[in-house]
ChimeraX commands (.cxc) that place a marker at each C-alpha (Angstrom):
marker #1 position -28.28,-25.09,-21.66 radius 0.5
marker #1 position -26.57,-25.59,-18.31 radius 0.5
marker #1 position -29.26,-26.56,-15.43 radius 0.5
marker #1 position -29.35,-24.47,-12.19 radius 0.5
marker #1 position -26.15,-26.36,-9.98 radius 0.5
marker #1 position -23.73,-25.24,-13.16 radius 0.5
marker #1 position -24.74,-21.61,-13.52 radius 0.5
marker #1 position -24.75,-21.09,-9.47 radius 0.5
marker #1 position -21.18,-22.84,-10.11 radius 0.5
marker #1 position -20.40,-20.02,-13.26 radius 0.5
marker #1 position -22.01,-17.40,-10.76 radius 0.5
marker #1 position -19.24,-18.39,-8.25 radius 0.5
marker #1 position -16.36,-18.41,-10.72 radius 0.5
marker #1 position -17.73,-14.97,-12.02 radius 0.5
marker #1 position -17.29,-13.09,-8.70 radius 0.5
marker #1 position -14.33,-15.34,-7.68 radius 0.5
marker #1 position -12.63,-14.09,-11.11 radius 0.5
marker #1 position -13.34,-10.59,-10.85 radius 0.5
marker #1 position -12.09,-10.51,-6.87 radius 0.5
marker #1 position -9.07,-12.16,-8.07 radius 0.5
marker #1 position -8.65,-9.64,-10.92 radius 0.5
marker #1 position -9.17,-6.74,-8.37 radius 0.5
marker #1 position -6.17,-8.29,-6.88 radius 0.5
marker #1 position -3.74,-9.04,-9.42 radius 0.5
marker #1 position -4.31,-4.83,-10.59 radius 0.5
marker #1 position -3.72,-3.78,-6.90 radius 0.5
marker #1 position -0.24,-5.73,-7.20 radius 0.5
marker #1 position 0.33,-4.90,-10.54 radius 0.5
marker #1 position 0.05,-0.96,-10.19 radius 0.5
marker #1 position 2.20,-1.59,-6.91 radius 0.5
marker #1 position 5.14,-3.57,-9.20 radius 0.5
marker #1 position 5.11,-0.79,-11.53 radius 0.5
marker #1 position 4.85,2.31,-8.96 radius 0.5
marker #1 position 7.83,1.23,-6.64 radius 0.5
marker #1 position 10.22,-0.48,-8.16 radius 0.5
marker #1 position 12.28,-0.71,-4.87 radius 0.5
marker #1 position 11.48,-0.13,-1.10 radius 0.5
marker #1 position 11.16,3.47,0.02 radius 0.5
marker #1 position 13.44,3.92,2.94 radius 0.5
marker #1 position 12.46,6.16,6.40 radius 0.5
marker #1 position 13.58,6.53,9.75 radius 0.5
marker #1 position 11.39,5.32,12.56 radius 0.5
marker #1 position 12.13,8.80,14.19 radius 0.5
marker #1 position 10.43,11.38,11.65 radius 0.5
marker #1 position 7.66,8.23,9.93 radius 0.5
marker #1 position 5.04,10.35,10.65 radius 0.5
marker #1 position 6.41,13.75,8.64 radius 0.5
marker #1 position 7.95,11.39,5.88 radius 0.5
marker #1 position 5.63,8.50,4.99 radius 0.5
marker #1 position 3.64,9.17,2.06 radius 0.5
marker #1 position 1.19,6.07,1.60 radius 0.5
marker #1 position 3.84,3.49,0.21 radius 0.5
marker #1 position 3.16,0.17,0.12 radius 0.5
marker #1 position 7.14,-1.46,0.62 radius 0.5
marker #1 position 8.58,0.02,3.00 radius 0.5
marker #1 position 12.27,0.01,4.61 radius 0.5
marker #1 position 12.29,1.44,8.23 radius 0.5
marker #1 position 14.96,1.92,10.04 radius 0.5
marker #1 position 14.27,2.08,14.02 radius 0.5
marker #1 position 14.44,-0.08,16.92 radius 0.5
marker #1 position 12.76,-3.80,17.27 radius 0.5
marker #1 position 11.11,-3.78,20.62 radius 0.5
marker #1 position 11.20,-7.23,21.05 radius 0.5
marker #1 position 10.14,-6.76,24.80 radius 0.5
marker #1 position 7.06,-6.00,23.72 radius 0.5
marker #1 position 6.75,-9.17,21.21 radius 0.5
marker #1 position 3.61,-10.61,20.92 radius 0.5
marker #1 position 3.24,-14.34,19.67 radius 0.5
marker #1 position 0.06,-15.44,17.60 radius 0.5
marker #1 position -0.69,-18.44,15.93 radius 0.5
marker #1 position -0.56,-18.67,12.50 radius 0.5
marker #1 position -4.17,-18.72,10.83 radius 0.5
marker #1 position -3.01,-19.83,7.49 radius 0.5
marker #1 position -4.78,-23.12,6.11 radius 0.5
marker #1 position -1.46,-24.34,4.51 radius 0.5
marker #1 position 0.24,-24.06,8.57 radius 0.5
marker #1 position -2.50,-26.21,9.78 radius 0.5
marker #1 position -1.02,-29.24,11.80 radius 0.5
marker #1 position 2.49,-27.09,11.44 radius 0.5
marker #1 position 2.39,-25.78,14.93 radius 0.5
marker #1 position 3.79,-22.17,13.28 radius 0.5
marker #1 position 2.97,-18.85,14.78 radius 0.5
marker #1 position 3.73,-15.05,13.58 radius 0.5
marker #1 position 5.52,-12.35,15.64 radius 0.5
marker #1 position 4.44,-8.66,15.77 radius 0.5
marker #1 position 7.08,-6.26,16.84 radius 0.5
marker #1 position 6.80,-2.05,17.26 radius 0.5
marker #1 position 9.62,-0.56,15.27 radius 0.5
marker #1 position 10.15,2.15,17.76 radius 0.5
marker #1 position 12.64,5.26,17.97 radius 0.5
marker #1 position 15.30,5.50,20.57 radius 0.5
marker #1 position 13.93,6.67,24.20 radius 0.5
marker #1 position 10.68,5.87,23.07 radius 0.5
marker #1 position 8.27,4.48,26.16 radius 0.5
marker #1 position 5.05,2.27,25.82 radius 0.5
marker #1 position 3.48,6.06,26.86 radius 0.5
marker #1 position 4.18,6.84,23.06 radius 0.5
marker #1 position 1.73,5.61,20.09 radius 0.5
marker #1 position 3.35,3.13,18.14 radius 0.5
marker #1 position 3.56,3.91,14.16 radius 0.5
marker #1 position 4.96,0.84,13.02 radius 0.5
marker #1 position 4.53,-2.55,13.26 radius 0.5
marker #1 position 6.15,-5.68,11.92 radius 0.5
marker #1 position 5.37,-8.90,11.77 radius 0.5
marker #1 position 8.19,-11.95,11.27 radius 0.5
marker #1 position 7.68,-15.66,10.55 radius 0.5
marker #1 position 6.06,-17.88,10.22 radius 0.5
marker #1 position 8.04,-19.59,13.09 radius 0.5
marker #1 position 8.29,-22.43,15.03 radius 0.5
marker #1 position 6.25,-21.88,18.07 radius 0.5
marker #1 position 8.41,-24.18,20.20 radius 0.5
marker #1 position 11.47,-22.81,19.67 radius 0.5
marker #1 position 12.44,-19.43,21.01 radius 0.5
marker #1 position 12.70,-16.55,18.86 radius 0.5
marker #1 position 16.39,-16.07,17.27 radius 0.5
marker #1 position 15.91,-12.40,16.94 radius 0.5
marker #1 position 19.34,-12.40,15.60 radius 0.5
marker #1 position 18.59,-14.70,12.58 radius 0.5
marker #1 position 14.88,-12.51,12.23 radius 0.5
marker #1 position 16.60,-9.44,11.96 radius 0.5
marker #1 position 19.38,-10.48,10.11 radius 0.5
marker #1 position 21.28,-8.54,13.00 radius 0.5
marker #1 position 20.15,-5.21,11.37 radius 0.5
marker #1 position 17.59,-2.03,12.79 radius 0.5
marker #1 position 15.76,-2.13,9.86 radius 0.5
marker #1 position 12.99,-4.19,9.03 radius 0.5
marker #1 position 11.89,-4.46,4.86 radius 0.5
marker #1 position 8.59,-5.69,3.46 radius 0.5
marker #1 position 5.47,-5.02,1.42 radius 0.5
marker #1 position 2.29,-3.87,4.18 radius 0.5
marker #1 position -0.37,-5.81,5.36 radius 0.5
marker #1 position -3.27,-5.36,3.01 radius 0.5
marker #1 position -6.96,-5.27,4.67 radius 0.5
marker #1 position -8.03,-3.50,7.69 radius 0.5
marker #1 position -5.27,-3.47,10.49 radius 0.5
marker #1 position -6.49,-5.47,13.16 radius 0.5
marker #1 position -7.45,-4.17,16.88 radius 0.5
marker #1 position -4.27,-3.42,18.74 radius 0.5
marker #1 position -4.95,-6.21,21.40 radius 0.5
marker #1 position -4.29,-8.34,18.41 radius 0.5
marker #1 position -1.56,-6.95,17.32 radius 0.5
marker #1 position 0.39,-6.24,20.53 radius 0.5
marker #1 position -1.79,-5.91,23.41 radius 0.5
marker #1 position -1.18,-3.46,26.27 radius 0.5
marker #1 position 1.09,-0.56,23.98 radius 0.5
marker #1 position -1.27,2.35,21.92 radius 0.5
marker #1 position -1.43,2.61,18.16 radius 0.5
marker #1 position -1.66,5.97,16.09 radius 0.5
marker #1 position -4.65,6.18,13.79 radius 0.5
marker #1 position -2.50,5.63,10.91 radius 0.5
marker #1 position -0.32,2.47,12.09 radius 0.5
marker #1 position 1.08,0.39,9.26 radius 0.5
marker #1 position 2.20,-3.25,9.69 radius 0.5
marker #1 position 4.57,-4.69,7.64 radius 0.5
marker #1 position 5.02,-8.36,6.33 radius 0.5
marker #1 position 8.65,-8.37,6.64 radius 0.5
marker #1 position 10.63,-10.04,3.70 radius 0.5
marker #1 position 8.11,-9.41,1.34 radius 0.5
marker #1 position 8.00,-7.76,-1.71 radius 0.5
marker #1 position 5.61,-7.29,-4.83 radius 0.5
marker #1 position 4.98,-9.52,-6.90 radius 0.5
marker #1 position 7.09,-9.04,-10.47 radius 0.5
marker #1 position 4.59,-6.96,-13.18 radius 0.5
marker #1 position 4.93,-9.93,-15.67 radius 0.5
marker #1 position 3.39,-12.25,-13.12 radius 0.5
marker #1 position 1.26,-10.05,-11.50 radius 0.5
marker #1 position -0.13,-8.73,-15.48 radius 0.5
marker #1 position -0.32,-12.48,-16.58 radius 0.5
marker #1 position -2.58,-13.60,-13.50 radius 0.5
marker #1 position -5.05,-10.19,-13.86 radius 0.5
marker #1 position -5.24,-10.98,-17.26 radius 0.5
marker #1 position -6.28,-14.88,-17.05 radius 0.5
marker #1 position -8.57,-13.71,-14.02 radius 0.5
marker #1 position -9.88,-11.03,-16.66 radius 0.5
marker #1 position -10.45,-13.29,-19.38 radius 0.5
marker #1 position -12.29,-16.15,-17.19 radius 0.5
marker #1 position -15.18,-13.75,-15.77 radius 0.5
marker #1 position -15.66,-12.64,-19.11 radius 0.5
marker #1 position -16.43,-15.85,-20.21 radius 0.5
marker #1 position -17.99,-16.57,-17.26 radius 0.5
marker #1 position -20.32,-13.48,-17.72 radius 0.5
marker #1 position -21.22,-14.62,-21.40 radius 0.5
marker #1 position -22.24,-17.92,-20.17 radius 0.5
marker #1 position -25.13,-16.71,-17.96 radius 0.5
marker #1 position -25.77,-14.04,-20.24 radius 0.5
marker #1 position -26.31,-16.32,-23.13 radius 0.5
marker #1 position -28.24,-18.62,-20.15 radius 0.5
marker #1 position -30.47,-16.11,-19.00 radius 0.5
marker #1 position -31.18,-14.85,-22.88 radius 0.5
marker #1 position -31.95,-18.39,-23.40 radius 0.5
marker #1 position -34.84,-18.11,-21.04 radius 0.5
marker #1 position -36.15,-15.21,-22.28 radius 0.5
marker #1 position -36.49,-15.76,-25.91 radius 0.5
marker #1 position -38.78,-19.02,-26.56 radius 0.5
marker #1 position -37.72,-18.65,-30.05 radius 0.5
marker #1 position -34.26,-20.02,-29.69 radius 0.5
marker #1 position -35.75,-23.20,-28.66 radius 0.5
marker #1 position -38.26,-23.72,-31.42 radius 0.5
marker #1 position -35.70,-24.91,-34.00 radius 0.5
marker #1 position -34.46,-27.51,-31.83 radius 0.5
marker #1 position -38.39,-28.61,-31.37 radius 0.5
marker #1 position -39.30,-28.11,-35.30 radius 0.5
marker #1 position -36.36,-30.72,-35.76 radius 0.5
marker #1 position -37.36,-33.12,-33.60 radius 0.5
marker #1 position -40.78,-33.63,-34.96 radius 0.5
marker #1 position -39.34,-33.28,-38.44 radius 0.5
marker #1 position -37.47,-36.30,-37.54 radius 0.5
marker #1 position -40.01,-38.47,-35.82 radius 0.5
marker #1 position -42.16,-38.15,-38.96 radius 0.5
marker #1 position -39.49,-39.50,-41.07 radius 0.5
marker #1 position -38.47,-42.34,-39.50 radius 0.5
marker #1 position -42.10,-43.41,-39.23 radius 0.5
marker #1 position -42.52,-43.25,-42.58 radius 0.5
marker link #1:1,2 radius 0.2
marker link #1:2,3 radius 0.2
marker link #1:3,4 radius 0.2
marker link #1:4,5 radius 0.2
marker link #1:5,6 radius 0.2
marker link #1:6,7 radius 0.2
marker link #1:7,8 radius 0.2
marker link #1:8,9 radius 0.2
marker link #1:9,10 radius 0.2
marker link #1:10,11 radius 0.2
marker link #1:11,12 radius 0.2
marker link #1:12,13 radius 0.2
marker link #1:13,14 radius 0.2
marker link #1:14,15 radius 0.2
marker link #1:15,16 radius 0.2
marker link #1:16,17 radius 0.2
marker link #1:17,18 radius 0.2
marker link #1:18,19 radius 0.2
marker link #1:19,20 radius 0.2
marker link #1:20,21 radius 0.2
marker link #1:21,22 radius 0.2
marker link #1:22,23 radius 0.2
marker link #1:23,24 radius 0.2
marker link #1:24,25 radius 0.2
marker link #1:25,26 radius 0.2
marker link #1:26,27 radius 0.2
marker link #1:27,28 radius 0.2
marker link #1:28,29 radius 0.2
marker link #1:29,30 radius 0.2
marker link #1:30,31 radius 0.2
marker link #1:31,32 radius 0.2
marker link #1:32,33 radius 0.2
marker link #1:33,34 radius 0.2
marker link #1:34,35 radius 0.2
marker link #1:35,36 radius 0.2
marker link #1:36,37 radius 0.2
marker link #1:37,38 radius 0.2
marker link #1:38,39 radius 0.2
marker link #1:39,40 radius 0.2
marker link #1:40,41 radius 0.2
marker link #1:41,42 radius 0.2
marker link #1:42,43 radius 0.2
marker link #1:43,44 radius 0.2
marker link #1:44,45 radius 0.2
marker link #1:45,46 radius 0.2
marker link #1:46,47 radius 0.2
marker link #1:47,48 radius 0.2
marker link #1:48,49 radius 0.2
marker link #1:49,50 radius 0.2
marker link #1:50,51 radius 0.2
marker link #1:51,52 radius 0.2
marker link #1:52,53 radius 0.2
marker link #1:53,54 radius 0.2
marker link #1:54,55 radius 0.2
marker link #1:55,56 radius 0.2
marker link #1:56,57 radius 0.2
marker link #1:57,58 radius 0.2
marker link #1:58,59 radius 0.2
marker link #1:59,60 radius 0.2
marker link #1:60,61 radius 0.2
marker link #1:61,62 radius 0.2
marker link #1:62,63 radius 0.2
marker link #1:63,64 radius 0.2
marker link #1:64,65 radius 0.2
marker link #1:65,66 radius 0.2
marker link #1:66,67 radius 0.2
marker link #1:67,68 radius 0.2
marker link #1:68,69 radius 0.2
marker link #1:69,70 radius 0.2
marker link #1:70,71 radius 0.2
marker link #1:71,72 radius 0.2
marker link #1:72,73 radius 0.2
marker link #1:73,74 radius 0.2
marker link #1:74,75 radius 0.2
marker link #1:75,76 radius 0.2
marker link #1:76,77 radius 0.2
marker link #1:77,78 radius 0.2
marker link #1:78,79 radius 0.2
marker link #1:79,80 radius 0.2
marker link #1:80,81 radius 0.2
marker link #1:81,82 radius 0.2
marker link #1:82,83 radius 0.2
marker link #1:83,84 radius 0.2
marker link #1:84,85 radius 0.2
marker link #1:85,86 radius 0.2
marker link #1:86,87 radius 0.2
marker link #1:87,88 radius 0.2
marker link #1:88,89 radius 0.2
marker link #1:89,90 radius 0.2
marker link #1:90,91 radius 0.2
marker link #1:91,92 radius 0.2
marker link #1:92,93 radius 0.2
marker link #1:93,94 radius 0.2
marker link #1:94,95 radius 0.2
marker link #1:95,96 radius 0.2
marker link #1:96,97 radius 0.2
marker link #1:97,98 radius 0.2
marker link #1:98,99 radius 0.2
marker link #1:99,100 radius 0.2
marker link #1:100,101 radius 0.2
marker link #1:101,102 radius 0.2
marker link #1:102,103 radius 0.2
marker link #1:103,104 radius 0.2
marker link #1:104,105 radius 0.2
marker link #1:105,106 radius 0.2
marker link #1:106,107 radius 0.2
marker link #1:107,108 radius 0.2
marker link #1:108,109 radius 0.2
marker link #1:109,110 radius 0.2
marker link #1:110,111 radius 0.2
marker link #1:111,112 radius 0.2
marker link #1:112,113 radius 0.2
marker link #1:113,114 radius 0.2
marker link #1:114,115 radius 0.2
marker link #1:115,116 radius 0.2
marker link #1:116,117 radius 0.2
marker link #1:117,118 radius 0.2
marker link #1:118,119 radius 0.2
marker link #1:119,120 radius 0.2
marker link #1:120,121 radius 0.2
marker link #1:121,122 radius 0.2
marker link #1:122,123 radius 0.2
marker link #1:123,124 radius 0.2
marker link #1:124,125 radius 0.2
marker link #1:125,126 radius 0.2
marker link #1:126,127 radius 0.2
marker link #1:127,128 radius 0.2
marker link #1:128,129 radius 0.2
marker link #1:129,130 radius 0.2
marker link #1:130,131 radius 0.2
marker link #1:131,132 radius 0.2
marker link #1:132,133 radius 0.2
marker link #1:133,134 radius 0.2
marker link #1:134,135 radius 0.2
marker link #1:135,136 radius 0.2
marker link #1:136,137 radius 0.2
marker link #1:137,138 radius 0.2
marker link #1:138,139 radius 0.2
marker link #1:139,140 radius 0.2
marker link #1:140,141 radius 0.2
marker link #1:141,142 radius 0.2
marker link #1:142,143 radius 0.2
marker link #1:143,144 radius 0.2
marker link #1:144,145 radius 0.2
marker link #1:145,146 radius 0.2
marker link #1:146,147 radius 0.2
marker link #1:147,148 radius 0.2
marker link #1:148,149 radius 0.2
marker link #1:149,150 radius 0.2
marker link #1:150,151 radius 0.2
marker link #1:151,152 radius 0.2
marker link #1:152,153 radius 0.2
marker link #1:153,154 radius 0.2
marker link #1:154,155 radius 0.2
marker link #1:155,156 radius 0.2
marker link #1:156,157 radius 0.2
marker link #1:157,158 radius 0.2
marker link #1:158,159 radius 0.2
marker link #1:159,160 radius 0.2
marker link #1:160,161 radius 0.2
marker link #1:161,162 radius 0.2
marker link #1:162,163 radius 0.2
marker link #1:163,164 radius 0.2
marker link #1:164,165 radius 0.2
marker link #1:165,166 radius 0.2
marker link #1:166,167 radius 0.2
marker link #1:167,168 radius 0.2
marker link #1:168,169 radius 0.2
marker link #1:169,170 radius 0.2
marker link #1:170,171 radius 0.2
marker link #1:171,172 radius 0.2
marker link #1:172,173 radius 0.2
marker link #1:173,174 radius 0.2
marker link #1:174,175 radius 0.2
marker link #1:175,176 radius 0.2
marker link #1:176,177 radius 0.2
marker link #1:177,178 radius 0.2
marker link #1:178,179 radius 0.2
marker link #1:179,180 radius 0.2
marker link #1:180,181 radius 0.2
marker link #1:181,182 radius 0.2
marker link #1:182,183 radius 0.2
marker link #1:183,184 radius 0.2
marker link #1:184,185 radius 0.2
marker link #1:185,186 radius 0.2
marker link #1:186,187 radius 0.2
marker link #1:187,188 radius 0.2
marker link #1:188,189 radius 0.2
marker link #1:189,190 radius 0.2
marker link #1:190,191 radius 0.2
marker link #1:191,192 radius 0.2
marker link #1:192,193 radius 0.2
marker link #1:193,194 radius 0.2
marker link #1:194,195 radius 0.2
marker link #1:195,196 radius 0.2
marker link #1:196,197 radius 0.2
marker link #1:197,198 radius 0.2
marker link #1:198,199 radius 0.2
marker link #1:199,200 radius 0.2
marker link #1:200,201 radius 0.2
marker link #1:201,202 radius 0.2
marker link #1:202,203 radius 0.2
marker link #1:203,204 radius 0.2
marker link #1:204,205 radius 0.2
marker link #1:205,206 radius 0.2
marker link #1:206,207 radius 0.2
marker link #1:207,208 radius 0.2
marker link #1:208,209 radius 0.2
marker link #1:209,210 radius 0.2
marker link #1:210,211 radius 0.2
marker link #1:211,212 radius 0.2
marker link #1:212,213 radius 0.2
view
């Protein structure tokens, strides 16, 4: 029977797996629901958005109103990389206006300035799946502009995840807390029943008297 370090371990796995699981059906509904990006205009988002998740808007990039953050990201650590957040904004729009939509580019290269050109791909459109989570307080995302209750942020030049991939990883994340959950089922029933270990006893001394005779 595993002692107490392994089943706190299995406990781990167990809620690790069925997070993870959570995840891989989020992306895999989203794979299978919009099989390409739904394209708006900045101008009428409000009227015309309908809750999808990959997005192409066309608007303006207010790049005056960039705002540089570091990235967070354990694999950019010692990278010196940051991310960008941008308001996709309609024409004539002034910072007196709530923004809708935000994107955010990189990572980049924190000492090098920002080739808008090569970001953009020269284009008023920005494409990309949208930030999952809670959005973030505006200072963080652009500090000094107002955001509309419902502002979206998206990940530019991402997209979901294909449904074999995403149905393969839900299904291995699946199948490990199920096992996971038998094993500290069967550990806990263990406990409980002083039967099951009275064979294993029985045996022993069954065995001792043998050999001594």
């Amino acid at each position: 029977m595993p002692n107490r370090l392994q089943l706190i371990k299995v406990g781990m796995l167990l809620i690790g797996s069925v997070f993870a699981a959570g995840i891989g059906t989020r992306d895999l509904l989203l794979a299978l629901r919009e099989t390409e990006p739904t394209r708006l205009e900045i101008a009428d988002f409000a009227e015309t958005y309908a809750d999808q998740d990959w997005l192409n808007v066309r608007g303006r990039v207010a790049t005056e109103h960039a705002h540089v953050r570091p990235s967070t990201n354990r694999a950019h650590q010692g990278k010196n990389l940051s991310y960008v957040n941008v308001p996709i904004v309609a024409d004539g729009w002034t910072s007196a206006f709530p923004v809708e939509v935000v994107a955010t580019f990189g990572p980049i290269d924190s000492d090098r300035a920002i080739d808008w050109a090569a970001l953009t791909n020269g284009e008023d459109r920005v494409e990309g799946t949208l930030r999952t989570g809670p959005v973030p307080k505006p200072d963080a995302l652009v500090p000094g502009l107002s955001f509309s209750d419902s502002v979206v942020v998206i990940n530019v030049g991402t997209e979901p995840s294909p449904p074999v991939i995403s149905g393969v990883f839900t299904l291995f994340m699946i199948v490990t807390a199920a096992v996971s959950a038998t094993v500290l089922w069967n550990s806990h029933g263990a406990k409980g029943d002083p039967h099951r270990a009275a064979p294993a006893v029985g045996l022993s001394e069954s065995s001792s008297r043998t050999t001594s005779s």
